[in-house]
N, C-alpha and C positions, 0 to 999 in steps of 0.2 A: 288429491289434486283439486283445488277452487278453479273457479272457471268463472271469469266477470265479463261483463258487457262494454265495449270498444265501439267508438266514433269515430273519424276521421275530424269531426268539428270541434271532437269534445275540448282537447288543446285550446286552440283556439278560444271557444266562446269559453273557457274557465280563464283563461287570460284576462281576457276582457273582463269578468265579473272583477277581479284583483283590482284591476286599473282604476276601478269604479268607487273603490271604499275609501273613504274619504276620510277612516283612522290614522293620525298621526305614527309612525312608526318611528324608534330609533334607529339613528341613520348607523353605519361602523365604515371603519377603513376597508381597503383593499386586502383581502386575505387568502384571495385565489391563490390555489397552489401554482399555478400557470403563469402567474403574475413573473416580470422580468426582474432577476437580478439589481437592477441598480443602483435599490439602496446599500445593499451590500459589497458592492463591486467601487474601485478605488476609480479617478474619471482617468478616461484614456488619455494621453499626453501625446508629445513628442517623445519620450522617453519608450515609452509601451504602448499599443497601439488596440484601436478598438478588435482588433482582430483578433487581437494575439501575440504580434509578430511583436519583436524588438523597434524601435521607432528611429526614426533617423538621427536622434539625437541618443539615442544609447551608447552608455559608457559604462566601462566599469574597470577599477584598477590594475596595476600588472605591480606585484612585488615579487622583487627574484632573491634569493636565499646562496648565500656562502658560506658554508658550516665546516667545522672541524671540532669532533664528535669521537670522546673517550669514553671507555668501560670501563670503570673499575670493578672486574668482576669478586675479586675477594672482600671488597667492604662493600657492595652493590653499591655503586654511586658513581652518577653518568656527570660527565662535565663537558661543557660546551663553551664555544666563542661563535659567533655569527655577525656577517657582516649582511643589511639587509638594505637595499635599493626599491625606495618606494618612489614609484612614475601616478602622479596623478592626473589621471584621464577627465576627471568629475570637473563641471565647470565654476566650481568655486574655491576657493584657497583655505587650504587649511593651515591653520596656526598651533595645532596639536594633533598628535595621531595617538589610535588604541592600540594598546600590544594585548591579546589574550595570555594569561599564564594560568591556563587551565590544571596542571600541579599542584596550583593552592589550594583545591579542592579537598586536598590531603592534609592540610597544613593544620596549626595549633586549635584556627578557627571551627573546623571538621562544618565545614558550611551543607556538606550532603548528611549529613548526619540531623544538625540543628534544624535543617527546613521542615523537618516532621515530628506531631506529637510522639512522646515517647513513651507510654507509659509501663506497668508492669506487665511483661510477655506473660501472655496464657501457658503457650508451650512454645518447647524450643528444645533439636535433637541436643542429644548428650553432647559430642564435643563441638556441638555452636555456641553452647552454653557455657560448657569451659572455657572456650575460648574468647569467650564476651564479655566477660565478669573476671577472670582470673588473669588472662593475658594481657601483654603488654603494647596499649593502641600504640598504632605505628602513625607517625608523623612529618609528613614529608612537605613537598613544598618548594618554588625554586626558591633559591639562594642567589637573589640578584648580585655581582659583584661590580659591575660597571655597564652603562650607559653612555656613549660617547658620541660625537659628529666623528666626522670624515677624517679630521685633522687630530683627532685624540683628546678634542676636548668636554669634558662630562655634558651632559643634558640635564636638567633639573626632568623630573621622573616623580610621579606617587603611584602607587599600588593601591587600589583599591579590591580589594580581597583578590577575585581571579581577572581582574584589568588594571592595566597597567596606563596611564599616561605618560607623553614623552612628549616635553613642553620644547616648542622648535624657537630659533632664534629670530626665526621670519617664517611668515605662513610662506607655504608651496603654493605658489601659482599655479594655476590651472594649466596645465603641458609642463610643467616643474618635476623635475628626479630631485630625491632628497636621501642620502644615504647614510648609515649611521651603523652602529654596532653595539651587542650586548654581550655579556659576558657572565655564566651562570654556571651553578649544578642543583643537582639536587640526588636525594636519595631514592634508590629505588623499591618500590613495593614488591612484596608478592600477590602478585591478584589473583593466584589462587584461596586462600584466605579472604583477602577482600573484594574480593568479585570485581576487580577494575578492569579496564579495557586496555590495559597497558601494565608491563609490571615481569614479574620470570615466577618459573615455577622449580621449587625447589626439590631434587631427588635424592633423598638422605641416603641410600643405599650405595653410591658412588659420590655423594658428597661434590655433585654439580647444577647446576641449573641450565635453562631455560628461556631465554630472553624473547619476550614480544613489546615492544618500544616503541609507542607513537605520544602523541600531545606533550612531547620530549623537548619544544623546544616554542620560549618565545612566539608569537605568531598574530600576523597582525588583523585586528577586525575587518569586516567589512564596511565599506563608507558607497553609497549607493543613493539611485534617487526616493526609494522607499522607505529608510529610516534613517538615513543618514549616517551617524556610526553606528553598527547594529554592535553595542556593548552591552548588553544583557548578560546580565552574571551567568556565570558554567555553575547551574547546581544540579547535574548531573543527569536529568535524564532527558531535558534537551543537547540537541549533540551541537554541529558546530556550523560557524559560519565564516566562509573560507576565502579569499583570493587566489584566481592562477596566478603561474609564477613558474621561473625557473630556479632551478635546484645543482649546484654542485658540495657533494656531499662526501666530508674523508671522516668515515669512521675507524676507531683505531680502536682492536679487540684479541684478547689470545691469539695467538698463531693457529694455534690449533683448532681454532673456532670454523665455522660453518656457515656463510651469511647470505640473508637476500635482504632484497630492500626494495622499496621506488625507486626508477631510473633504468640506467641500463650501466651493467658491471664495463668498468674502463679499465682494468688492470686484470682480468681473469689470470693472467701466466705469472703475476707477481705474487698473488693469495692463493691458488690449487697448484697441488702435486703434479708432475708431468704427468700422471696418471689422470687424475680427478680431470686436467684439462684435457686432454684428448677425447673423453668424454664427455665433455662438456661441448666440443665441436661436434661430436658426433648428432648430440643431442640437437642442433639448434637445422639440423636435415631430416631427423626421426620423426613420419608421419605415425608410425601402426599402433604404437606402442612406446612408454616411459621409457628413457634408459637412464642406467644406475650412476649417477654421479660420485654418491659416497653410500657404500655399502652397509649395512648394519652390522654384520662382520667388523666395517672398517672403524664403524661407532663404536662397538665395545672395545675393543684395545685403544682409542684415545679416549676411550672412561679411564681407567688405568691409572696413567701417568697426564698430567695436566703438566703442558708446556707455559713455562716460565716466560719464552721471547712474545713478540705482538709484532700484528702485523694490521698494516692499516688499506681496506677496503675504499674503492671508490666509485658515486656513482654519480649518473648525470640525468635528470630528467628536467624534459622540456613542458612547459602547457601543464601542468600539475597544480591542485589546488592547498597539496600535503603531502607528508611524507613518512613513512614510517618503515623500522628493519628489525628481523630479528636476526639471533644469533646465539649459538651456543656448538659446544664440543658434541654436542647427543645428536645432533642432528643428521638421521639420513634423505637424501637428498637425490630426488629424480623428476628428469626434465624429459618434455617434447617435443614437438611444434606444431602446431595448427594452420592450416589455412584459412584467411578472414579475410574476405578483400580483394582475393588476388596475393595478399601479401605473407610470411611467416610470421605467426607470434609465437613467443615460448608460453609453454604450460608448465608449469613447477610446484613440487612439492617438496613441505621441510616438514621431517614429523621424527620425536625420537622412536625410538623401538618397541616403546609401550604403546603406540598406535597400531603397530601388524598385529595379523596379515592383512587390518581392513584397511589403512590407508596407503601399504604399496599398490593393492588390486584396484583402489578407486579413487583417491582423488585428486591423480592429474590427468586421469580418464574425464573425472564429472567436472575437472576445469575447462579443457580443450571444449566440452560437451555444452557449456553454459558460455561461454562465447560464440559459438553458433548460433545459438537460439536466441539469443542477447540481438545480435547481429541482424539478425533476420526478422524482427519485428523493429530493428531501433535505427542503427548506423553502424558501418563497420565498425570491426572494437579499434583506436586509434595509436594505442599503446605499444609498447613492442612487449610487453610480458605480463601476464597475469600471476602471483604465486600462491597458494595455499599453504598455512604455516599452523600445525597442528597444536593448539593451545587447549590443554585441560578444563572446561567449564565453561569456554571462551566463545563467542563469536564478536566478530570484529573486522569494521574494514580500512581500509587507504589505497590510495590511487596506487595499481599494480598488486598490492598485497594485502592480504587479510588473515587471520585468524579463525581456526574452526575447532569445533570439540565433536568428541566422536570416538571412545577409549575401548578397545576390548575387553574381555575379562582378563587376570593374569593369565591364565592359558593359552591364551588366544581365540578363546570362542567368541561367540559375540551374537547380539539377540536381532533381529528383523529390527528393532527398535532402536538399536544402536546402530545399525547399519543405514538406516532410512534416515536418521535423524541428521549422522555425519554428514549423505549426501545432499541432504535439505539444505543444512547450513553454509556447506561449502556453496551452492548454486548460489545461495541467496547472497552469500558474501561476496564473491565474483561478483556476481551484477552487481552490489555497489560501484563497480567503475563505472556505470553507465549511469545511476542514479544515488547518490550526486556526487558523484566522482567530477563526472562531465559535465552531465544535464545540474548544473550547481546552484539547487535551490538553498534555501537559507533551514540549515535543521532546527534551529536555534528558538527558532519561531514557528516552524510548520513540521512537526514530526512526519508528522504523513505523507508529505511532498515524496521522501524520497524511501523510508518503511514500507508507504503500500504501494507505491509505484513497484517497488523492488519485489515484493511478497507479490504481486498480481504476476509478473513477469516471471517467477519463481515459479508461482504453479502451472505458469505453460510451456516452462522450460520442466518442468520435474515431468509433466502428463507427457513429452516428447523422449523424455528417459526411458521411459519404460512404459506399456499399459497398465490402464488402473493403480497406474503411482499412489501410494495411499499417503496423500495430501493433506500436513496438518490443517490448511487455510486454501479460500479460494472456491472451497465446492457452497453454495449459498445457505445448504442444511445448518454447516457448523459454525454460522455467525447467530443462527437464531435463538440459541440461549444467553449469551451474553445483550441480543439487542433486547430480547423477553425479560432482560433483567430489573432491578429494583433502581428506578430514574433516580436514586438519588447518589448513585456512585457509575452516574452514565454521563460522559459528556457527548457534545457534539466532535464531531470529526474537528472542523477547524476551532482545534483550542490548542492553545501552549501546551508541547509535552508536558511542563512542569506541574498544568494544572488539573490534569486527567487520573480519573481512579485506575484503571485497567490501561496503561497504556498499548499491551501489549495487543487485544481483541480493538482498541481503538485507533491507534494508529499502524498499524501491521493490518490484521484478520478482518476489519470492516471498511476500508478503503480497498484493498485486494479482493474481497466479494463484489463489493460494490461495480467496480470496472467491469470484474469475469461476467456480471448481472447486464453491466451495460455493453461489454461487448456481444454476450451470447442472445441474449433477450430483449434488448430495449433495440438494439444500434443494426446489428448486425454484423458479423464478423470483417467484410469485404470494408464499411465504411469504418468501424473500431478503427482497424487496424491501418489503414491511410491515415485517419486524421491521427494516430496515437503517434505514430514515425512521424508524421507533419509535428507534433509540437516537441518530439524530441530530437528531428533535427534541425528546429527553429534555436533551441535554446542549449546545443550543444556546445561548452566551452563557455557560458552563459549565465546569469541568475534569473530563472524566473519565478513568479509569484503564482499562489494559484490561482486568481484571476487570468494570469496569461495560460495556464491550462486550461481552465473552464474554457474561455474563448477559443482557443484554437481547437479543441475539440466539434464544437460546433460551427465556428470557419470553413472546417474543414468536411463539414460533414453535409452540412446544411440541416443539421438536427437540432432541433431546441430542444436544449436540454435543462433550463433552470428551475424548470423543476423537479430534474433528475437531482442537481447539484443542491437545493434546498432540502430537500428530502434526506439525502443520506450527507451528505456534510456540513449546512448550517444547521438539522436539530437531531434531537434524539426521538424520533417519529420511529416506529414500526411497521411493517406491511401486512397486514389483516384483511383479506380479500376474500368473502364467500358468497354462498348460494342465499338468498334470502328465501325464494319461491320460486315458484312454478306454477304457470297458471295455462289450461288448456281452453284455445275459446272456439265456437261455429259460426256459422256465418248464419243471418235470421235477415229476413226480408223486413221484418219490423224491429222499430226503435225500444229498447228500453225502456221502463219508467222513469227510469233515472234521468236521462237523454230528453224526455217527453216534458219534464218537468224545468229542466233546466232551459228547454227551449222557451217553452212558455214564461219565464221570467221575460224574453223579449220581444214578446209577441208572437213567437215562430211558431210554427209545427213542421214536424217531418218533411209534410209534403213542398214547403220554401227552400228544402235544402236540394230539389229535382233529385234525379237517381243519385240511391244513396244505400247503400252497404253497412247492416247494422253486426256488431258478432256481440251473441249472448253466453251468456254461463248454464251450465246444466243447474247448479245451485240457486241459481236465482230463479226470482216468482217469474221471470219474463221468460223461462227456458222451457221447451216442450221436447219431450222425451225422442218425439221422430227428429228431433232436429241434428241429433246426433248418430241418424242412422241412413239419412242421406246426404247426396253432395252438395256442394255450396249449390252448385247448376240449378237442383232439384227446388234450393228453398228460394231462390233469388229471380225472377223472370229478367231484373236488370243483368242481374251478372251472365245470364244464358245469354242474352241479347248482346253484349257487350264480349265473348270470349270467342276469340280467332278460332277457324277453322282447325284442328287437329293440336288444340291445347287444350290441356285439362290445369284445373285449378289444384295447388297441394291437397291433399289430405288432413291434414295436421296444422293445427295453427297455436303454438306456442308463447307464452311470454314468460321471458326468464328476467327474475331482479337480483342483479347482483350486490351486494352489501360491502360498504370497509369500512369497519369498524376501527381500522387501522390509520395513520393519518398519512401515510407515505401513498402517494399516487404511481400507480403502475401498470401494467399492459394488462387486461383479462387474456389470462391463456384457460382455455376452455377444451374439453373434451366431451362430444355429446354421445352416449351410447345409444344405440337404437334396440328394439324387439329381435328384429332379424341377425342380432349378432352382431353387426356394423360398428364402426364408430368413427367419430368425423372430429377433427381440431381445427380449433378455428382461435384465432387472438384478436383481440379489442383495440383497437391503440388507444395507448394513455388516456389522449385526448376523451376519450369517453367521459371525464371525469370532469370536466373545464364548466360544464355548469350545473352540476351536482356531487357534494362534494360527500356525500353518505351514502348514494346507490342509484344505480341505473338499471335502466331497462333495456333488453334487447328481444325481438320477433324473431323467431324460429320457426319457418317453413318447412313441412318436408311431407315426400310420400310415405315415410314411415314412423314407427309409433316410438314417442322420445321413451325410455326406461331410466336413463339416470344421467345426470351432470356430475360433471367433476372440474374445480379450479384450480391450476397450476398441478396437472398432473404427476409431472416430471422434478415435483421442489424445487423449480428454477428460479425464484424468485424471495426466498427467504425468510416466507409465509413463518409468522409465530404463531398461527391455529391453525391447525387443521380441521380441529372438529365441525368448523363451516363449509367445510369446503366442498362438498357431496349433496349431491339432493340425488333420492331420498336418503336422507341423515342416517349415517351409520351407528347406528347405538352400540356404544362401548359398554364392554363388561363390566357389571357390578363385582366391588372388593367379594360380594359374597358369592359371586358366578366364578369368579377365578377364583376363590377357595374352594368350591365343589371341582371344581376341573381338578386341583390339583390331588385332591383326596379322592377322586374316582377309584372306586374298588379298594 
């Protein structure tokens, strides 16, 4: 432990000498980490508001949807008419609109394919291999057939790979409805095979499938005051950018089929059995527990025999920004209802039989369960249904319904890993309704908006499931080797899906740290959690950008946080936070040579400073051996002179330098150990950092004898080294110390 000699003046007159030199230095920009936002930040308008909030001039579209929606189950191939009513709110007139046909993505072009080098695989398992070199690629794609107005007469139209323009005979005035109608099919994939997010899974063994059915139809861009038409091609791993809207929807599918979808079912006595219906009512009063809509029993005997007639399904959803159904004969089928609100929602699940026993035991249990939790930090859920629909490899969401994987073994057994994994997926897909189901930011453009929003709220709905949930994402440990990784396939948070190496640890797993960091350790839970509900129920039913969440977080907080939001979502920065030193100092009635010498550069001595308090180091020449063997009182006649009746002076006088070699600015969380067994925690805020951006110092009083430092005790904070984090330094075993451990005896 060193021990140096401390002034009270010393600051000060080293100031001064700085100020004095008269060396030209080069000047640079403003680089504080503290520094605000603004360059980065879009300017507040009447549109969105320096707050946060929506601004009085906010608008944003309403397209409502008329569809009649065929299955052809024996050639897979879905065929659609829709009739589409676009009301523009925006205060400028448009003379063309976007239609997304996110479909083409499959088409001749294979646009998800081409965006990426290709070149010869290293490896690749045996039947990905057959199946990639010998099989026959599937090619889908809509099949525009017409484009009309109101009156049946065509629209001039081009397609540009997956958007579509639809050239108008007069722009839409501003408060102008323009209605029109398209008329399409297309064929449908298996996305088990090709890993799509929409598509059926085929079961050779019964010679049936599977249907999970969304990006099924036509669908129009968004036109906003941020980008205008946000038509940015679908190549696939940004997702979508949506308008609310209302939905009347007749899908028409085997008789014998099984269906949910978005909306709410309008004909339930015309599509179930008097049986299936009466369970079905029973179901929508059944708080404790699922009840069995359609039996698995009832599934294998319609494997069987596949009914020849059709029956057409109908549904009705209001305020929706999408829409998606699935359906098939395999499917069994059981519902709840939750309380949310004050009010019922249903909880449902559709999974075939190769999901039991895990998905009858659990997930219209961990649906009903992730609307609570959803609820309770955000806004009542506002839907009447939530459904969980069991897809092979799958997860996937839509307003009301999503897609989850989570398979047994064929026996039925099934590992911790497949059990944990299914209810991970199910939660995280349920909360899609809330992010951005509702809260409807633009995926298109900001993956993360709505990935780690949903993944952060995931892990505190999963840690309310059960204790010691084992959390793939969210605990701060398991973001630090992806952030420790190699910067050159690291982006920052705010980047295009499209253009990020790792999407998955980047927009999922380092946004959802990030908040749990800022809720648990930066913010504190009480104010997180106001301002986190403050900005999602500012912008429920709503488009906001993440400027309008940056802001309202600290609106609502009174936290500055830009240089929380700099750090972990404009760069790829790390948090490297240690002990640099330790230094013990006494207190000496005499100054320093150091102190002695620097005075005299200005004529001074000791004595111009009046009573004055010097502390020396045992190492230095100015230090004497008794000085460390009695009290400050003993060496100081000022300070005996100067200390209140029945006060003693500490013992101990510490100076701790902390280091970050890191570039991310963040709280010192500190724990000091003492002699006597003791230990004391104490955190820094941030701010420590605002005018040294390499290491600070902090004074450490006490009556007893410091023994050891430790920073960021608890890995709260995402530390990439630990090896600094200890004083005194923990020295790690040699490769040859753990060899003799291991070969002991």
């Amino acid at each position: 432990m060193k021990k140096y000699i401390l002034t009270p003046m010393f600051l000060l007159v080293a100031g001064f000498v700085l100020a004095q030199d008269s060396t030209a230095i080069q000047g640079h920009k403003n680089n504080n980490k503290f520094k605000q936002l603004y360059e980065e930040f879009a300017t507040p308008n009447r549109f969105r508001t320096a707050s946060g909030a929506p601004g009085v001039d906010y608008y944003q579209q309403q397209v409502d949807y008329k569809m009649d929606i065929e299955l052809d189950d024996a050639n897979t191939k879905l065929y659609g008419e829709e009739t589409i009513t676009y009301t523009n709110n925006s205060p400028d007139a448009l003379p063309y609109l976007w239609v997304q046909l996110d479909q083409n993505i499959r088409n001749e072009n294979d646009m998800e394919g081409a965006k990426n080098p290709s070149g010869a695989p290293k490896f690749r398992r045996v039947e990905s291999f057959v199946d990639e070199f010998t099989g026959e690629k599937f090619v889908g794609g809509f099949n525009i057939e017409e484009v009309k107005d109101a009156n049946g007469r065509p629209l001039r139209h081009t397609i540009n790979q997956t958007m579509m323009r639809v050239d108008l005979p007069s722009p839409i005035p501003s408060g102008g409805k323009y209605t029109f109608s398209i008329k399409w099919w297309y064929k449908v994939n298996n996305h088990v095979t090709d890993r799509a997010r929409s598509g059926y899974e085929y079961f050779e063994k019964d010679d049936n499938r599977a249907y999970v059915i969304a990006q099924f139809f036509p669908r129009l861009a968004v036109y906003n005051d941020v980008e205008g038409w946000q038509n940015y091609q679908f190549w696939g791993n940004g997702e979508f950018a949506l308008n609310f809207g209302n939905y009347e929807v007749n899908i028409t599918v085997p008789a014998d089929h099984v269906m949910e979808a978005t909306g709410s079912l309008q004909n339930p006595k015309e599509v179930l059995s008097r049986t299936e219906y009466q369970r079905y009512k029973k179901a929508l009063n059944t708080f404790d527990k699922p009840v069995m809509i359609v039996t698995q029993d009832e599934v294998i005997e319609k494997e069987k025999v596949k009914s020849e007639k059709k029956k057409t399904w109908r549904f009705v959803a209001e305020n929706v920004r999408d829409f998606g159904f699935a359906t098939s004969r395999r499917f069994i089928w059981d519902m709840m209802s939750v309380k949310v609100g004050g009010k019922n929602v249903i909880a449902a699940s559709l999974y075939p039989k190769e999901g039991n026993p895990l998905w009858e035991e659990y997930s219209t249990k961990v649906v009903a369960h992730t609307l609570e939790v959803y609820s309770k930090f955000t806004f009542d859920y506002p839907y009447p249904k939530a459904v969980s629909v069991h897809a092979k490899n799958q997860g996937m969401e839509y307003p009301m319904i999503c897609w989850n994987y989570g398979r047994p073994n064929e026996d039925g057994t099934y590992s911790d890993r497949t059990k944990y994994g299914m209810i991970s997926v199910i939660i995280h897909e349920v909360g899609h309704n809330y992010f951005p189901m509702i809260v409807n930011s633009d995926e298109r453009q900001w993956g993360w908006m709505d990935e780690g929003l949903d993944t952060f709220m995931q892990f505190l709905t999963e840690q309310e499931f059960q204790d010691d949930y084992p959390s793939r994402r969210g605990d701060p440990a398991k973001i630090v080797r992806y952030m420790s990784g190699d910067q050159d396939f690291i982006s920052p948070i705010m980047s295009n899906p499209e253009n990020v190496y790792q999407l998955g640890p980047n927009a999922y797993g380092k946004p959802a740290t990030a908040l749990n960091i800022l809720r648990e350790t930066v913010m504190g839970k009480e104010l997180f959690d106001f301002a986190f509900k403050t900005y999602a129920q500012r912008w429920m039913f709503k488009h906001p950008t993440p400027e309008d969440f940056f802001r309202t977080m600290e609106d609502a907080s009174a936290v500055d946080l830009d240089w929380f939001w700099r750090g972990w979502f404009y760069s790829t920065d790390v948090v490297d936070i240690g002990v640099k030193s330790v230094k013990q100092y006494y207190v000496s009635p005499k100054p320093s040579q150091e102190v002695v010498d620097l005075l005299a550069n200005y004529g001074m001595t000791a004595d111009d400073l009046g009573p004055s308090v010097f502390m020396v180091a045992d190492d230095s020449e100015d230090f004497s051996a008794d000085l460390a063997e009695g009290s400050p009182s003993d060496h100081s006649e000022a300070l005996a002179s100067n200390l209140p009746e029945e006060k003693s002076l500490p013992k101990y006088f510490y100076e701790i330098e902390f280091e970050k070699p890191g570039g991310i600015v963040m709280p010192i969380i500190v724990e000091y150990n003492y002699a006597d067994g003791s230990t004391e925690r104490v955190t820094y805020p941030v701010q420590v950092w605002r005018k040294n951006d390499n290491s600070v110092r902090k004074l450490l009083t006490s009556d007893k004898e410091l023994t050891g430092v430790t920073v960021d005790p608890d890995a709260a904070t995402a530390d990439v080294n630990l090896n600094n984090n200890a004083w005194p330094k923990e020295e790690a075993d040699t490769d040859f110390d753990q060899f003799k451990a291991r070969v002991k005896g």
